[in-house]
C-alpha positions as CSV (number, residue, x, y, z in Angstrom):
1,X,64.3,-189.8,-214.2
2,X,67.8,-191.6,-214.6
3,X,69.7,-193.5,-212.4
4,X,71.9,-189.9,-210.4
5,X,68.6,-188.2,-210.5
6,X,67.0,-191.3,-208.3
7,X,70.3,-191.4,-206.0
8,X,70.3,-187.5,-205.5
9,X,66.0,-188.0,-204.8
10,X,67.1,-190.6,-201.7
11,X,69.9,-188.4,-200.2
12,X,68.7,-185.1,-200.8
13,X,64.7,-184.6,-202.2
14,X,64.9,-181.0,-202.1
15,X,67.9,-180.5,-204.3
16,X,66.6,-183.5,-206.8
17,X,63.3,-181.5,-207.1
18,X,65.2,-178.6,-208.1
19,X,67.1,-180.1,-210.6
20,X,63.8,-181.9,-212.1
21,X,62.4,-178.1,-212.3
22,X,65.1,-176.7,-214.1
23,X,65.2,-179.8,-216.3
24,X,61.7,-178.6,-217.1
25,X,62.3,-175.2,-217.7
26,X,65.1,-175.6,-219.8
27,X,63.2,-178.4,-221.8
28,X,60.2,-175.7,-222.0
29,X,62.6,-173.0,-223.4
30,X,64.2,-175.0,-225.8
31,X,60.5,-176.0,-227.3
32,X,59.4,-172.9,-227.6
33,X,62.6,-171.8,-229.3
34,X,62.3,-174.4,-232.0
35,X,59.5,-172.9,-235.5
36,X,56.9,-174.8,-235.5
37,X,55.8,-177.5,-238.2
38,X,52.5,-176.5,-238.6
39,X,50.5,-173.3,-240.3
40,X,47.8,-171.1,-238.7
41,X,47.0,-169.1,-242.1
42,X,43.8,-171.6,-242.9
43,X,43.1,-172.5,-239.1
44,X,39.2,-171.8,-238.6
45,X,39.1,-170.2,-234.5
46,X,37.5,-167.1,-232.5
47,X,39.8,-164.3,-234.6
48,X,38.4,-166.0,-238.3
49,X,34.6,-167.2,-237.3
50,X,33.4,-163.8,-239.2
51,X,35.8,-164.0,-241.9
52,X,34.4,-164.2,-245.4
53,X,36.8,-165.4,-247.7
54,X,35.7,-165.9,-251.4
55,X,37.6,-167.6,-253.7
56,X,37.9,-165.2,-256.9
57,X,40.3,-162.6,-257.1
58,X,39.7,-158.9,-256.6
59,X,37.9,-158.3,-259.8
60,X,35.9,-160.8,-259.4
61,X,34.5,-160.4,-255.7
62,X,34.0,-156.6,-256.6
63,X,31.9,-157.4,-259.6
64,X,28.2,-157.6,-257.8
65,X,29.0,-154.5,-256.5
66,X,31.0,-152.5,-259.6
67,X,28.2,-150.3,-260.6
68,X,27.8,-148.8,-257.1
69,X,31.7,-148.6,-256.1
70,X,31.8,-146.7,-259.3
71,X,28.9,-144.1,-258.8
72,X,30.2,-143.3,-255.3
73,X,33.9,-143.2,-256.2
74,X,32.7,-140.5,-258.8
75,X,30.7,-138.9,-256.5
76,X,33.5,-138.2,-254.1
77,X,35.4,-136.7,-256.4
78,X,32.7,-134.6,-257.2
79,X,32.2,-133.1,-254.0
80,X,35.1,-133.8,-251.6
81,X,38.2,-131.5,-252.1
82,X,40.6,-134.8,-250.8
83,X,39.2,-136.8,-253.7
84,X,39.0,-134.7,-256.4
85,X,42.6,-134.9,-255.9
86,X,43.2,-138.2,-256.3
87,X,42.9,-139.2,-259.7
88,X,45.4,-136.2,-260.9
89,X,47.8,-137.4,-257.9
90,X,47.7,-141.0,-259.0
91,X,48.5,-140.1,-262.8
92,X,51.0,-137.7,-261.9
93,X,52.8,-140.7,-259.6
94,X,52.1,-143.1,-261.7
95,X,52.0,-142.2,-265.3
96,X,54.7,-139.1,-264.6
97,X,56.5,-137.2,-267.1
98,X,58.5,-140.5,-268.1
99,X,62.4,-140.7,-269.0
100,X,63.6,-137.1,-268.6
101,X,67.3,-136.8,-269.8
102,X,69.2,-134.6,-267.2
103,X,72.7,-134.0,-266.6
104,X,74.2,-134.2,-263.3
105,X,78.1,-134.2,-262.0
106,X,81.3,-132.6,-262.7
107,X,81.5,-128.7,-263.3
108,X,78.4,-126.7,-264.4
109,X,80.0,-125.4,-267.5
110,X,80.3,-129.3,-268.7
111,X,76.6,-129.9,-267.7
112,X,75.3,-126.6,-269.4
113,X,77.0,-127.6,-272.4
114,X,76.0,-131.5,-273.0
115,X,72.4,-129.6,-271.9
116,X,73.0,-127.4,-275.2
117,X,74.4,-129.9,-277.2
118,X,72.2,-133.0,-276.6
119,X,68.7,-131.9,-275.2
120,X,67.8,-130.2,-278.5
121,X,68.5,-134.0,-280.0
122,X,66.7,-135.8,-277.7
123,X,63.7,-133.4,-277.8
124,X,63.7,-134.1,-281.7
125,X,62.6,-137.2,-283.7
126,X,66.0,-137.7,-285.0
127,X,65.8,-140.0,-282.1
128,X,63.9,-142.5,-282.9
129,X,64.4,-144.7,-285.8
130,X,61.0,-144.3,-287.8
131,X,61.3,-140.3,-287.4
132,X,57.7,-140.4,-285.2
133,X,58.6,-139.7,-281.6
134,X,60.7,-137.7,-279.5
135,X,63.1,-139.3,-276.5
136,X,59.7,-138.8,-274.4
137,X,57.5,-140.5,-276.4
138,X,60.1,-143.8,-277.1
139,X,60.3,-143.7,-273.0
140,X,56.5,-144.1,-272.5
């Protein structure tokens, strides 16, 4: 407490409590405003007691149990609709058709006519430099 805060205490106690409160407050605010200098990410507590966190990467921590993961993940495809579907979902999004050549803007005559002129090229191993692929095949 300074030297005006201990003169306003002896004249008026009520008004120098008030001022010591919002001195608080505003000290309080401004803490909890400021980042902090210290991480939770390793801290040990109630929310992590349980937590089991092995040092390998994904391959590795999977790896007692591959054999198993494997059986079932075939199995489900086998017999559940939603996961036969994956594996032709995940190629499709994944793997795709690769570089398709499409033309897009100005008229439709001048799209329909680079269409005639270059997509026979491009669809042709004239594209690629030893003669073995098409534009698809250099894309993937």
């Amino acid at each position: 407490m300074g030297l005006i805060d201990r003169l306003i205490a002896v004249v008026s106690p009520a008004t120098a409590m008030r001022r010591a409160h919002a001195r608080l407050v505003t000290e309080g605010l401004l803490r909890m405003s400021q980042p902090r200098a210290h991480y939770e990410g390793a801290s040990r507590g109630r929310r992590t007691s349980g937590w089991y966190a092995p040092g390998g990467d994904a391959t590795t921590a999977q790896m007692g149990a591959l054999d198993r993961l494997r059986h079932v993940a075939r199995d489900m495809v086998r017999n559940d609709p939603w996961a036969a579907r994956i594996p032709a979902v995940l190629t499709q999004n994944i793997v795709g058709a690769g570089i398709v050549p499409s033309f897009r803007g100005g008229a439709k005559a001048s799209r329909d006519r680079l269409d005639r002129v270059l997509r026979p090229h491009l669809e042709s191993v004239a594209i690629d430099a030893t003669g073995g692929t098409t534009s698809t095949g250099c894309s993937g």
